[in-house]
C-alpha positions, -999 to 999 in steps of 0.1 A, spaced: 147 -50 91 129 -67 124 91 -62 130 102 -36 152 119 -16 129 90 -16 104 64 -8 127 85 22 138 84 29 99 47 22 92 37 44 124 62 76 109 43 68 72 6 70 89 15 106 102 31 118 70 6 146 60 31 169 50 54 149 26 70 161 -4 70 141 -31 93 143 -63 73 135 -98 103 124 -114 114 89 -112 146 87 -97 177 76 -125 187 41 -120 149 28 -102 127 10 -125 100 -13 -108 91 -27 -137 87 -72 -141 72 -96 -122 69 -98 -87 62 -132 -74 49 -130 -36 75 -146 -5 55 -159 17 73 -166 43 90 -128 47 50 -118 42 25 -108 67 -3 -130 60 -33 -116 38 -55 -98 65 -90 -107 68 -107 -78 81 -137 -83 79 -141 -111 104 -118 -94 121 -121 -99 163 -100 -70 173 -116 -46 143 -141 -21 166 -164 -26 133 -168 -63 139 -177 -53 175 -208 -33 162 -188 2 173 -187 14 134 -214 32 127 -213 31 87 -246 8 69 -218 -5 44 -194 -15 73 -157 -17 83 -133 8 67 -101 -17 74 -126 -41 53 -132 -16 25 -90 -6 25 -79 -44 20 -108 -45 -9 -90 -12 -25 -57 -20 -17 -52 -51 -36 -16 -58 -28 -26 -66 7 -40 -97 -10 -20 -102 -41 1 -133 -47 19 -119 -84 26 -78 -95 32 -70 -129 45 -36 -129 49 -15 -161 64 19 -150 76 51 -175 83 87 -160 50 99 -153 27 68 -140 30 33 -135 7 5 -140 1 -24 -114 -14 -55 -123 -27 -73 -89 -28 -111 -92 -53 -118 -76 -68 -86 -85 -75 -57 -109 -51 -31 -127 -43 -4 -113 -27 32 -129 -5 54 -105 3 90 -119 29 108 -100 16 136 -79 -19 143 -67 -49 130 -85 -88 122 -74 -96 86 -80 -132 77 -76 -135 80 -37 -98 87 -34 -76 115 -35 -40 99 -41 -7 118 -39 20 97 -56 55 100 -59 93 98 -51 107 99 -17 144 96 -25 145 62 -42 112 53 -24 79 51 -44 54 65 -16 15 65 -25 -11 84 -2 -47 78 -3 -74 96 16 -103 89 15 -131 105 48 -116 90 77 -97 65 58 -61 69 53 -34 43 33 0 47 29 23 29 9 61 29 6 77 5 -19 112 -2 -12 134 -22 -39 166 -37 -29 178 -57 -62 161 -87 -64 132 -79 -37 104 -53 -34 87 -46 -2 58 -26 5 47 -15 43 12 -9 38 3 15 69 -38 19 74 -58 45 96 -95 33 94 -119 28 117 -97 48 147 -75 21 145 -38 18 128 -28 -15 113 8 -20 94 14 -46 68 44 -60 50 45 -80 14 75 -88 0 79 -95 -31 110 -113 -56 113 -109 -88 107 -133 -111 138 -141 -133 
């Protein structure tokens, strides 16, 4: 799918407020392995932070602990992670980030710290939801065989920003 086509995705994902996710894993779909980063089918790792066109760089954010697209890519570890390790049973699935930490997904809704994350199923499609104030992160892993990509669509800030990691897995 062109750039095109996954922005159209990513913009649909941002606006999903009324999804319904299944809690059942569909048959045949297991995530589970090692995921090994392709860079070259990758969006690079964003910087946010430093980032020129982020209105919180520009001193428009008004938050003491600063930008919300900086605090996403620090929560959201697959927007920087090289490696997944992925153990998945019916209920939940565990992520381990490399770089990164570990992180534990349980189908449907759940409060995580400063989160409140609706996880689950859409068709063969592993969506995750996380809101969080005026921060919002979507994620839709897609697996075709081999490869595992995950659009990354963030509302922070009053700005939208999409991301794409792909991912092979390791043999």
């Amino acid at each position: 799918m062109g750039r095109l086509g996954w922005s159209v995705v990513l913009l649909a994902l941002s606006g999903c407020t009324g999804i319904d996710l299944a809690t059942v894993n569909p048959p045949g779909v297991n995530l589970s392995g090692e995921w090994v980063l392709d860079f070259g089918d990758s969006d690079a790792a964003p910087d946010l932070r430093n980032d020129p066109q982020s209105r919180a760089t520009r001193g428009a954010f008004g938050r003491g602990r600063g930008s919300g697209l900086a605090f996403v890519v620090h929560d959201f570890q697959v927007l920087r992670a090289d490696k997944l390790t992925i153990e998945q049973n019916r209920e939940s699935m565990g992520v381990r980030y490399q770089p990164g930490v570990y992180r534990d997904l349980s189908w449907g809704k759940r409060q995580r710290g400063l989160w409140k994350v609706y996880a689950g199923w859409d068709g063969v499609d592993l969506v995750v939801v996380s809101r969080a104030n005026d921060l919002e992160v979507t994620e839709r892993c897609v697996s075709s065989g081999q490869r595992l990509t995950v659009a990354v669509a963030v509302e922070a800030d009053g700005e939208q920003r999409q991301f794409k990691r792909v991912f092979n897995r390791r043999r």
